[in-house]
C-alpha atoms as a printed R data frame, in Angstrom:
    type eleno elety resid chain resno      x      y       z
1   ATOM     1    CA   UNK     A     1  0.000  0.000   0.000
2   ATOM     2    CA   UNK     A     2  1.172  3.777  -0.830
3   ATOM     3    CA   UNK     A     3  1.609  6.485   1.787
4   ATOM     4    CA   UNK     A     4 -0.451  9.402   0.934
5   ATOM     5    CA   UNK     A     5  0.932 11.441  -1.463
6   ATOM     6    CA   UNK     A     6  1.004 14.985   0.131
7   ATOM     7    CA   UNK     A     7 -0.946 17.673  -2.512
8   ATOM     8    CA   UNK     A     8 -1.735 21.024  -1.968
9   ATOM     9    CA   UNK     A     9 -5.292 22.687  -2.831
10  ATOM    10    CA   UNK     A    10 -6.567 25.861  -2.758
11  ATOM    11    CA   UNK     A    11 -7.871 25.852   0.856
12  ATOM    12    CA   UNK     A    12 -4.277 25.391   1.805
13  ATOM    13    CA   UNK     A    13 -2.971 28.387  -0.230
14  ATOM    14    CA   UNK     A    14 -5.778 30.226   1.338
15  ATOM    15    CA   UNK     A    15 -4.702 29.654   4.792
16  ATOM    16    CA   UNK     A    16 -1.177 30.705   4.341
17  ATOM    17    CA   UNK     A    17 -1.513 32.957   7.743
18  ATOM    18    CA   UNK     A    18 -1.827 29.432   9.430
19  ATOM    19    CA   UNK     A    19  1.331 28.210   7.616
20  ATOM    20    CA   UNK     A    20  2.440 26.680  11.465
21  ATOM    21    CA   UNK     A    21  0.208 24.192  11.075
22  ATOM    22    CA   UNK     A    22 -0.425 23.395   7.980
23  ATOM    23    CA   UNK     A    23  3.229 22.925   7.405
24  ATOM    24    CA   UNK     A    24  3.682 20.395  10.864
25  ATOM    25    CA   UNK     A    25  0.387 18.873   9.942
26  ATOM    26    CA   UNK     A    26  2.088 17.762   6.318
27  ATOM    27    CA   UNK     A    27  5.213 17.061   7.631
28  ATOM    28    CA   UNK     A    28  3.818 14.641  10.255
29  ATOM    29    CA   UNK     A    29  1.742 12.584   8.236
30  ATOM    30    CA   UNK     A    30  4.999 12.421   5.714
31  ATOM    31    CA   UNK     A    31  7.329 11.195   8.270
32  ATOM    32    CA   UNK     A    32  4.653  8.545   9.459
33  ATOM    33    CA   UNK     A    33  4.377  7.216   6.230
34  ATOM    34    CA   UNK     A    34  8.375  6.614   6.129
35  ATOM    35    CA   UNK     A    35  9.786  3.555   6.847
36  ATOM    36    CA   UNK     A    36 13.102  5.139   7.623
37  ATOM    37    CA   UNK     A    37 14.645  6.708  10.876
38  ATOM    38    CA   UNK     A    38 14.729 10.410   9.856
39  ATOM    39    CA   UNK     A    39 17.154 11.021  12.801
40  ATOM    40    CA   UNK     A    40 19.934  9.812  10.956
41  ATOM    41    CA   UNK     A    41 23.753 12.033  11.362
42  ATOM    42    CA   UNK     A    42 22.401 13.269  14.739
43  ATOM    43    CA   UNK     A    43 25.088 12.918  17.579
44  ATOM    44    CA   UNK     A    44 24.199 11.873  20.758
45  ATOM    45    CA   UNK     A    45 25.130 13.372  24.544
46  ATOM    46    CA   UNK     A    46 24.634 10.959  27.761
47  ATOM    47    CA   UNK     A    47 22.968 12.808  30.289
48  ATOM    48    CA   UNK     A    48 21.271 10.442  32.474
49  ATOM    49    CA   UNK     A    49 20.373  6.971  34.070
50  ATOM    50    CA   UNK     A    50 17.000  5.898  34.499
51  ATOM    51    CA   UNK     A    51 15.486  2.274  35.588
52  ATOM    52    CA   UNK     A    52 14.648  0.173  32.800
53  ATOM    53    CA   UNK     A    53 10.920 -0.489  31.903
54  ATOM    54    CA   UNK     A    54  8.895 -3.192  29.971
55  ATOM    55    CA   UNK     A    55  8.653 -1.793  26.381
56  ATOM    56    CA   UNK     A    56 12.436  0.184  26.645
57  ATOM    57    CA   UNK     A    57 15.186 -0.969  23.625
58  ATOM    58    CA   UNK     A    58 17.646 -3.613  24.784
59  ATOM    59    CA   UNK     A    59 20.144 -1.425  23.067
60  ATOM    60    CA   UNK     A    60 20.015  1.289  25.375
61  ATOM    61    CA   UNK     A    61 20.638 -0.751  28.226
62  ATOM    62    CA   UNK     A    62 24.005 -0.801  30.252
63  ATOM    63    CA   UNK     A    63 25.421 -4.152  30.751
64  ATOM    64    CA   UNK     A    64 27.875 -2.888  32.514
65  ATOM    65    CA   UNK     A    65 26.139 -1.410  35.214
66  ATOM    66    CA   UNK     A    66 23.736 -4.255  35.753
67  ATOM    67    CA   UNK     A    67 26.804 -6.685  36.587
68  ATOM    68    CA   UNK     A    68 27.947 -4.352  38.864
69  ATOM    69    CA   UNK     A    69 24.537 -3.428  40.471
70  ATOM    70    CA   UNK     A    70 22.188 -6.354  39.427
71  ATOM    71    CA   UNK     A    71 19.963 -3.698  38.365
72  ATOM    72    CA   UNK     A    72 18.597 -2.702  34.898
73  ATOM    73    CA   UNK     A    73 19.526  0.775  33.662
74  ATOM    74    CA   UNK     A    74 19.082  2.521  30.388
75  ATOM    75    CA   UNK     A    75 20.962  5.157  29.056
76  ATOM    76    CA   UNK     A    76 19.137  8.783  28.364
77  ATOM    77    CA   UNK     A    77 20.926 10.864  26.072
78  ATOM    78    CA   UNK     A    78 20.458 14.512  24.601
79  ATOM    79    CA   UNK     A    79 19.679 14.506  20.785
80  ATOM    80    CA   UNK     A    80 22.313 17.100  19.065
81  ATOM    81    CA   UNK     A    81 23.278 18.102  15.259
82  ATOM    82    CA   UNK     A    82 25.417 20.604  13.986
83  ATOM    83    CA   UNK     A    83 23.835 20.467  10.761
84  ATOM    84    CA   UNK     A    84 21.976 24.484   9.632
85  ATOM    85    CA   UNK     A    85 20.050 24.000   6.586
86  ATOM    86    CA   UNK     A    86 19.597 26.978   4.548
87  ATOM    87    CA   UNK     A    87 16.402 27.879   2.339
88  ATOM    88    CA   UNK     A    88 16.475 30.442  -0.243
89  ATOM    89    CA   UNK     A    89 12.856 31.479  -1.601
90  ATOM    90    CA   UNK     A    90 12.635 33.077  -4.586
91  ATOM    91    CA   UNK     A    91 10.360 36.258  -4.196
92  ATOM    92    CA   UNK     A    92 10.958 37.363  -7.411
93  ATOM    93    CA   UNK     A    93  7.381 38.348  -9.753
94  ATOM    94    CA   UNK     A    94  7.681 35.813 -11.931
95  ATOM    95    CA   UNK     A    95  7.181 33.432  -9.204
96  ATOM    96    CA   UNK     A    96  3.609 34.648  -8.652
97  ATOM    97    CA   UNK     A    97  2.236 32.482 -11.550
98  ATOM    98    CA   UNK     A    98  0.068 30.022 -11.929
99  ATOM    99    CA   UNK     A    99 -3.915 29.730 -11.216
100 ATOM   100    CA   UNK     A   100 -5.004 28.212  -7.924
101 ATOM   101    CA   UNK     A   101 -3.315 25.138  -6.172
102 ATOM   102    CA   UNK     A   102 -0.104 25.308  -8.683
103 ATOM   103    CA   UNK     A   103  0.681 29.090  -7.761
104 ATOM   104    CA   UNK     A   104  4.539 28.720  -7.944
105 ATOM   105    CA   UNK     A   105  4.620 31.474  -4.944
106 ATOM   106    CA   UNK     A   106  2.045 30.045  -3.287
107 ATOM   107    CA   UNK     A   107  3.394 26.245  -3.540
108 ATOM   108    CA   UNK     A   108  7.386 27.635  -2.810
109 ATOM   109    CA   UNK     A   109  6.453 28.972   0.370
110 ATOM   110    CA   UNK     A   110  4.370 25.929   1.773
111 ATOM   111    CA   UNK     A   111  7.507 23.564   0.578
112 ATOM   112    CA   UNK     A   112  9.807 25.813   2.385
113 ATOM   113    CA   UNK     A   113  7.684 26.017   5.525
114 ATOM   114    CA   UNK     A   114  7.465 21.640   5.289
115 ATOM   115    CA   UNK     A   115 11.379 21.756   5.170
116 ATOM   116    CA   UNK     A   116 11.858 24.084   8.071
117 ATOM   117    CA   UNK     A   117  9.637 21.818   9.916
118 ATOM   118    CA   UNK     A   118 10.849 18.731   9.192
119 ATOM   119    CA   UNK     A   119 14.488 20.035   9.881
120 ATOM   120    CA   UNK     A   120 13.263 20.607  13.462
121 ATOM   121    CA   UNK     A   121 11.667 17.385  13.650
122 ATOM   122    CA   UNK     A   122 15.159 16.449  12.765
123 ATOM   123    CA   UNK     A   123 16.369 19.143  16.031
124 ATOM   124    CA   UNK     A   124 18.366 20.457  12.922
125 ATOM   125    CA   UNK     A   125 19.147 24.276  12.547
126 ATOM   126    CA   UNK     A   126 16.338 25.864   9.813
127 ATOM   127    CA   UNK     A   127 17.382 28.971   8.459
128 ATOM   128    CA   UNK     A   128 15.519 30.512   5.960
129 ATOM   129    CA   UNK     A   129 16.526 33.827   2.955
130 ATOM   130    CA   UNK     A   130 13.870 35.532   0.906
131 ATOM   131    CA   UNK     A   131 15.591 36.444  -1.998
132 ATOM   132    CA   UNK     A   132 15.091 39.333  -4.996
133 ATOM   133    CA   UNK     A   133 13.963 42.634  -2.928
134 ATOM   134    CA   UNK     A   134 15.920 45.488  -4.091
135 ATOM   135    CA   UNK     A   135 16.697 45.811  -0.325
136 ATOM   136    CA   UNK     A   136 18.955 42.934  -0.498
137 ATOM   137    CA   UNK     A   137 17.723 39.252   1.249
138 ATOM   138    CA   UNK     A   138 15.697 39.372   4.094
139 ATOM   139    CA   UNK     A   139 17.945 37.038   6.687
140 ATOM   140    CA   UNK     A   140 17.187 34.866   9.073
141 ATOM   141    CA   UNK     A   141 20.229 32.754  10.262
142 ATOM   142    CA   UNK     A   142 19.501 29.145  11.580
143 ATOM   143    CA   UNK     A   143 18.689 28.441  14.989
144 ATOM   144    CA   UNK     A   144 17.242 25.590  16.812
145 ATOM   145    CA   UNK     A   145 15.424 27.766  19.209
146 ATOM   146    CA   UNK     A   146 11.169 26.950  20.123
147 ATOM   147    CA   UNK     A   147 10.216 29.857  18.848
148 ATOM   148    CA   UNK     A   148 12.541 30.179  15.623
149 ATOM   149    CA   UNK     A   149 10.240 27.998  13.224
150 ATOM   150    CA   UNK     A   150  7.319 30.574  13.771
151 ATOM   151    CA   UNK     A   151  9.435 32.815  13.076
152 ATOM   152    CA   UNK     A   152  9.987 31.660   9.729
153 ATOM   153    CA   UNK     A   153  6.649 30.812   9.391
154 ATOM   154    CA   UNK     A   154  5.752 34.263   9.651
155 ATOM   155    CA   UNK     A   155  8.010 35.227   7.216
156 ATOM   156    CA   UNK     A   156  6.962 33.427   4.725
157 ATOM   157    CA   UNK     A   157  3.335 33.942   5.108
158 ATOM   158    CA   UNK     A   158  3.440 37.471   4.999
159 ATOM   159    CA   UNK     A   159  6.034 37.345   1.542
160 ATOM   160    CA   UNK     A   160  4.953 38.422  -1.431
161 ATOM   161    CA   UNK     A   161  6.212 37.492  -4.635
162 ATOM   162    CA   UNK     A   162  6.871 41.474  -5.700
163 ATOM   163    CA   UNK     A   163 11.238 41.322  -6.119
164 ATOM   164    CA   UNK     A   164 13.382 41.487  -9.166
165 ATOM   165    CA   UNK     A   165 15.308 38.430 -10.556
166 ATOM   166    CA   UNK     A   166 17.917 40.986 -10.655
167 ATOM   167    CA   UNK     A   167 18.471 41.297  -7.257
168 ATOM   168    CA   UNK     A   168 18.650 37.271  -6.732
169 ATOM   169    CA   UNK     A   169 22.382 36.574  -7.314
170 ATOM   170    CA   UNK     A   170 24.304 38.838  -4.810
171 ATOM   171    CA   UNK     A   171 24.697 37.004  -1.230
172 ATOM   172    CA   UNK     A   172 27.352 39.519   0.250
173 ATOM   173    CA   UNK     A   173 24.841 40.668   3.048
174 ATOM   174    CA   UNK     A   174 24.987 37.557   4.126
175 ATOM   175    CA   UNK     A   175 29.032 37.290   4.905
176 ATOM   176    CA   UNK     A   176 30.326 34.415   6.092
177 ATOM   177    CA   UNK     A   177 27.000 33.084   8.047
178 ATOM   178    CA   UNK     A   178 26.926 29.533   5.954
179 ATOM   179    CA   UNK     A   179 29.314 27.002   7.657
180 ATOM   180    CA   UNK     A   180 30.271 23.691   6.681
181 ATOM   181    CA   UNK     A   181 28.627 20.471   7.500
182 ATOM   182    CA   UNK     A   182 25.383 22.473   5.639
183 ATOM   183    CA   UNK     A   183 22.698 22.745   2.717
184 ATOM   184    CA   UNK     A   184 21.893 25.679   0.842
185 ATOM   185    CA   UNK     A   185 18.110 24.709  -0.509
186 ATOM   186    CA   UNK     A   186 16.897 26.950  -3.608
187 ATOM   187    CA   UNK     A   187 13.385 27.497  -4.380
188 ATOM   188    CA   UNK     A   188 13.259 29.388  -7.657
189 ATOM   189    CA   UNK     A   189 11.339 29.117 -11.289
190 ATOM   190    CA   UNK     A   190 14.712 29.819 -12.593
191 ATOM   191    CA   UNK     A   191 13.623 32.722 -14.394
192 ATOM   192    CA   UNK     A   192 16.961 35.138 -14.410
193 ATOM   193    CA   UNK     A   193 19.961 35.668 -16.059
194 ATOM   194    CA   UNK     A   194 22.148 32.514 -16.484
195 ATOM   195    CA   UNK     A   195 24.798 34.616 -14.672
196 ATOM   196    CA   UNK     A   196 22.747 35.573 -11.872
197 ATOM   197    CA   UNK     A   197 21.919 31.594 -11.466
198 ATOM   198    CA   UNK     A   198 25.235 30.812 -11.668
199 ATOM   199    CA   UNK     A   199 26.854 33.109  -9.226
200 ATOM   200    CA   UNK     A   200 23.909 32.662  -6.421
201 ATOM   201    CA   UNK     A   201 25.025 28.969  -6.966
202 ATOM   202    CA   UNK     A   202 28.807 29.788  -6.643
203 ATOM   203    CA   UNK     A   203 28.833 31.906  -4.031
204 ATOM   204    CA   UNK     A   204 26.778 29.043  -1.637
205 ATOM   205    CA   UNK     A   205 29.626 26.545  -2.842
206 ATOM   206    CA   UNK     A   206 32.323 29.078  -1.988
207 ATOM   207    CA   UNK     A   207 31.003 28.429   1.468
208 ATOM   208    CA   UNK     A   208 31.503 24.742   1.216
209 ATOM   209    CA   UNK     A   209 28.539 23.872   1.119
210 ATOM   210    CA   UNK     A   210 25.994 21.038  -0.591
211 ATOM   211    CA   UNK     A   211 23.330 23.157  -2.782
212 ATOM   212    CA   UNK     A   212 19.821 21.824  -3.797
213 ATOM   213    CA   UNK     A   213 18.162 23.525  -6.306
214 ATOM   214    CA   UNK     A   214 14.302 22.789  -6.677
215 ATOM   215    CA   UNK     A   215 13.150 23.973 -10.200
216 ATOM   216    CA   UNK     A   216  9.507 25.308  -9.802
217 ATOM   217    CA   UNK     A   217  7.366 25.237 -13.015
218 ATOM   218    CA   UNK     A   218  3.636 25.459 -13.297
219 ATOM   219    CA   UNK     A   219  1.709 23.421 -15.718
220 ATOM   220    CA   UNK     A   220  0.854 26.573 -17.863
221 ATOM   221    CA   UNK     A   221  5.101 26.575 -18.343
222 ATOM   222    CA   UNK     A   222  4.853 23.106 -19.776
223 ATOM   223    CA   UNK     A   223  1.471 23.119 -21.680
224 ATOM   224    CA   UNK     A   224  0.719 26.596 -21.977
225 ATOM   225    CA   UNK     A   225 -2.574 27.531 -23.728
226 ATOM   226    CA   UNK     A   226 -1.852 29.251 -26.496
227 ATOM   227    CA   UNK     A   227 -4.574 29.677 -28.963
228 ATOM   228    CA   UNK     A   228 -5.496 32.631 -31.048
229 ATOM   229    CA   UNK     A   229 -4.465 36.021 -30.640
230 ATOM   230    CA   UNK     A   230 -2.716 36.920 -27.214
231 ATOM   231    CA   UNK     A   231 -1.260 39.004 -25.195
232 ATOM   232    CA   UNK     A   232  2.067 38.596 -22.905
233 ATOM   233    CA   UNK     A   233  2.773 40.335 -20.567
234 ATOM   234    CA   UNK     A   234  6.656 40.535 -18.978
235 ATOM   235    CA   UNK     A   235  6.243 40.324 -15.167
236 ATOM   236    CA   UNK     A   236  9.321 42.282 -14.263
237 ATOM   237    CA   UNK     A   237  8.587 45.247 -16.427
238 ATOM   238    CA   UNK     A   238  4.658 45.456 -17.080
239 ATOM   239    CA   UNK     A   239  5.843 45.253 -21.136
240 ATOM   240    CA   UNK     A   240  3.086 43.866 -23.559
241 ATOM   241    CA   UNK     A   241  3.307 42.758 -26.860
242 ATOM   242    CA   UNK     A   242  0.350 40.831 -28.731
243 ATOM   243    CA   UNK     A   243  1.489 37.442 -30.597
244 ATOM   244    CA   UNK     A   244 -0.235 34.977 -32.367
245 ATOM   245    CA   UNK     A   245 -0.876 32.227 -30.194
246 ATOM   246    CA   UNK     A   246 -0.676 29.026 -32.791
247 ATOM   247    CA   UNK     A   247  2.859 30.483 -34.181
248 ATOM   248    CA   UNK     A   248  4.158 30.955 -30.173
249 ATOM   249    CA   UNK     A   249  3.001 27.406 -29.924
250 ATOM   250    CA   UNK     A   250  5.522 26.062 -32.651
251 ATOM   251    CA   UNK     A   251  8.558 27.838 -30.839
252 ATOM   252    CA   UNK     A   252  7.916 27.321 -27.243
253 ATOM   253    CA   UNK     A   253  8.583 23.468 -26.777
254 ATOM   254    CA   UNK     A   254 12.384 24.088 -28.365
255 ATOM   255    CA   UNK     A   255 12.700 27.129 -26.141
256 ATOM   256    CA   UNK     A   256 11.082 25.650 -23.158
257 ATOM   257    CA   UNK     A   257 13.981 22.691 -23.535
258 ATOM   258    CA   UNK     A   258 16.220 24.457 -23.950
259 ATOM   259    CA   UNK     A   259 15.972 26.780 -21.004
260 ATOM   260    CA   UNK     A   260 15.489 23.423 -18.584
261 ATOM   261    CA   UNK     A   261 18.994 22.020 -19.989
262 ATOM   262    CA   UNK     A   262 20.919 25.100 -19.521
263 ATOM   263    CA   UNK     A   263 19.514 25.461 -15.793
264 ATOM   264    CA   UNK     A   264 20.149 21.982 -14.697
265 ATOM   265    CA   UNK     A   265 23.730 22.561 -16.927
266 ATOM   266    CA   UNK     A   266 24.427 25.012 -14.690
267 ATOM   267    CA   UNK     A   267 23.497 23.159 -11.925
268 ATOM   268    CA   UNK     A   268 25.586 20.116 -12.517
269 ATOM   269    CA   UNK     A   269 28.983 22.246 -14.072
270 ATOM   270    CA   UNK     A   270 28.681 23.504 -10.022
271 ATOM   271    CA   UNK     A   271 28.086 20.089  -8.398
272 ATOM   272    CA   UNK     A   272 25.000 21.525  -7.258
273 ATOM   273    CA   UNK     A   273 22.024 18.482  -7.222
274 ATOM   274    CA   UNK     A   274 18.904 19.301  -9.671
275 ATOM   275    CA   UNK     A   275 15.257 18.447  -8.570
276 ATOM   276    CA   UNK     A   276 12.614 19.543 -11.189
277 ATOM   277    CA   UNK     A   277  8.933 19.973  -9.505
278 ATOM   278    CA   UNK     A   278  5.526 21.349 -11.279
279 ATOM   279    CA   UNK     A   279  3.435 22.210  -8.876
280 ATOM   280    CA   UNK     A   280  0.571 20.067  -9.404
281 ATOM   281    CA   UNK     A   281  2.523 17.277  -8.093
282 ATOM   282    CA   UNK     A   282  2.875 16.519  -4.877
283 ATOM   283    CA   UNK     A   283  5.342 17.858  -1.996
284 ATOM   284    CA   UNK     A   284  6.853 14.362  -1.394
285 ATOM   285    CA   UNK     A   285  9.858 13.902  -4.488
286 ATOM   286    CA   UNK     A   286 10.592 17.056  -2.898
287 ATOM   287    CA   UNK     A   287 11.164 16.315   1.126
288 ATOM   288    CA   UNK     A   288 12.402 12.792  -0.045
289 ATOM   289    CA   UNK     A   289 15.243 14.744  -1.976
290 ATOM   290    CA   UNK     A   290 16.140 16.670   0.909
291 ATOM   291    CA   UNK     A   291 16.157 13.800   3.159
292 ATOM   292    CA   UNK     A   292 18.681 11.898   0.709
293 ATOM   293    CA   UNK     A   293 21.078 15.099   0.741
294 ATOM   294    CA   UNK     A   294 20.704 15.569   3.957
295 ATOM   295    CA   UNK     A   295 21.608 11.769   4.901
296 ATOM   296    CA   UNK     A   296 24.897 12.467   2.986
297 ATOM   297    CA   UNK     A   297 25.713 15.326   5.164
């Protein structure tokens, strides 16, 4: 039998102010679907005895101390990881596409809310960038603190998808804030200058560390309906020009193709790992993804 797959609707977009829970809500029933510790790279810290009790593993008992004492005793330790994952939304315009449910914006920010949380359920460090205002990123450095996830939450339910793709690619505000022994996560359609990819990409592997880039498309990218006469409109700049739909049609497959290829090029020339996603599809390729990266870690 199949776990759940984990799709988003338009109730959820809708109650983005409650992105707390609907982002623990998803990430609980994905981890109880998973057959898998998702604990895995955390260190451990003794910090106590305690009696043993019917139910308790036989692994955590001391031998040792029973055939001194005669007594059974488990060990109690303190969960710890030095491990900070960093997520970098996109809040550039042309992320606020798509109707409903596959919203890029609205589908970036929900995935980025189900990886803080499940870093936490990890007691991993979440820290979370909104990239493209002409302010520079808004910053919030990783911290395992109780109240840091709402933080983030808040964050990124009050974003809006309003920035310039040509304010993605500089990350000097940020200094030297990413340590090793991290991931830099990227939420982005992509939609930028090749050079602006490429350096935001750099600049996170400068810092030694592992970059995931999650390609957002909606299904209007892939399929788009073009028929008869339309108009486009740029997002950036408010331009319009009127085409003819059917002749658009002909060209946009080859230039749709090619754009993908030269993204995930750019992605693999910087050993940086490539996860396409169109948002009609559910959030589990990508929190499996980040699991297997972060297992590697």
């Amino acid at each position: 039998m199949q776990d759940p797959a984990i799709r988003l609707d338009e109730s959820l977009l809708k109650a983005v102010h409650e992105l707390s829970l609907i982002a623990r809500h998803l990430v609980n029933g994905f981890l109880q679907g998973q057959h898998r510790s998702a604990m895995r790279g955390i260190s451990q810290e003794f910090i106590a005895y305690r009696p043993y009790l019917p139910g308790d593993p036989l692994k955590d008992v001391d031998w040792k101390l029973w055939g001194r004492s005669d007594h059974l005793f488990v060990r109690q330790f303190r969960h710890e990881s030095n491990f900070r994952g960093y997520i970098f939304v996109d809040t550039s315009k042309s992320m606020d596409y798509g109707t409903g449910a596959t919203n890029k914006f609205g589908y970036a920010r929900i995935l980025a809310a189900c990886l803080a949380s499940l870093m936490a359920a990890q007691l991993d460090a979440p820290g979370l960038t909104l990239l493209g205002s002409t302010k520079g990123p808004l910053w919030f450095p990783p911290s395992t603190r109780q109240d840091h996830l709402d933080t983030l939450f808040h964050a990124l339910g009050t974003a809006r998808a309003d920035g310039s793709a040509a304010d993605l690619g500089d990350l000097a505000a940020l200094g030297e804030e990413c340590r090793r022994r991290s991931l830099g996560i990227i939420i982005s359609d992509g939609l930028m200058e090749s050079n602006h990819l490429r350096d935001l990409i750099e600049q996170l592997r400068l810092r030694e560390m592992d970059v995931l880039f999650f390609h957002l498309l909606a299904p209007e990218e892939i399929n788009p309906p073009f028929t008869g006469e339309i108009v486009l409109e740029d997002s950036e700049t408010g331009q319009e020009i009127v085409i003819d739909g059917a002749s658009l049609k002909t060209d946009y497959a080859p230039r749709l193709a090619a754009f993908l290829a030269e993204t995930e090029r750019i992605c693999h020339g910087l050993e940086a790992h490539y996860c396409r996603l169109v948002t009609d599809e559910p959030l589990d390729e990508a929190l499996h993804r980040y699991l297997d990266q972060r297992e590697l870690l």
